[in-house]
C-alpha positions as CSV (number, residue, x, y, z in Angstrom):
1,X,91.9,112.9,110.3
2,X,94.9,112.0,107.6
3,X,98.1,111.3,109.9
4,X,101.7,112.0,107.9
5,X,103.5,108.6,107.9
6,X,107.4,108.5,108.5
7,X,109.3,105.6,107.5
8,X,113.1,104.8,108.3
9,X,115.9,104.6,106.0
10,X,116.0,101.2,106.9
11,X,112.3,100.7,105.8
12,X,112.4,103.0,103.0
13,X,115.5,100.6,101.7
14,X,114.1,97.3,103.0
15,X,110.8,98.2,100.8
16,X,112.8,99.2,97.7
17,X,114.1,95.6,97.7
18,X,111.1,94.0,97.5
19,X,109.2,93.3,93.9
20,X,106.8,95.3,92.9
21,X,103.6,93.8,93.8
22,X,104.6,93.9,97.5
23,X,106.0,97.7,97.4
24,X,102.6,98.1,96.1
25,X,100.3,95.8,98.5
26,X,102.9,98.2,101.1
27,X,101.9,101.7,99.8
28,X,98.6,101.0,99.3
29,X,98.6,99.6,103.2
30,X,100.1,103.0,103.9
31,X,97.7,105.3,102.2
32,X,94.7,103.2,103.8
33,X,96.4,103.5,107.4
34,X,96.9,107.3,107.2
35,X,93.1,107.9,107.8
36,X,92.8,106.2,110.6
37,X,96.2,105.0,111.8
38,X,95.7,104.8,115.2
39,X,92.5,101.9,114.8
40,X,94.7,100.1,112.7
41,X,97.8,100.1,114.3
42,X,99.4,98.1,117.7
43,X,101.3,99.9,120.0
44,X,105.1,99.2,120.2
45,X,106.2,99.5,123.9
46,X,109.8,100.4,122.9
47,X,109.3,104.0,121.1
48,X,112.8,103.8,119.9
49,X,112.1,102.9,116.3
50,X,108.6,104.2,116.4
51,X,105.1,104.0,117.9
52,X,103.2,101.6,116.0
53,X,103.1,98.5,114.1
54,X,101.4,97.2,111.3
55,X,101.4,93.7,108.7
56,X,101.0,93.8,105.3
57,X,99.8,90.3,104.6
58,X,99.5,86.9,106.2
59,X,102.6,86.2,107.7
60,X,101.3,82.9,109.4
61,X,102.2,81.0,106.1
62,X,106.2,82.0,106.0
63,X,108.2,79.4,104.7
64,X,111.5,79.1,106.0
């Protein structure tokens, strides 16, 4: 099953100021996930900004 995926202004603007091999590690994140979203996916418990999560990439190495 292909799920539609809806992103935010917000997230539609924080992508767009990214470079462009992130916006494209994102998208192609994006079409992988809308096969099987829900698999791939963690649950938010606050549905105000949406229902799901996801990481593109390995945040555990952020410098600060």
């Amino acid at each position: 099953m292909n799920y539609v995926i809806l992103l935010t202004k917000n997230a539609k603007r924080d992508i767009e100021k990214l470079d462009g091999v992130l916006q494209r590690r994102i998208a192609k994140k994006l079409i992988y996930l809308k096969k099987d979203l829900i698999r791939l996916s963690k649950a938010l418990i606050d549905f105000e900004q949406g229902q799901y999560r996801f990481r593109v990439g390995d945040f555990s190495n952020t410098q600060n």
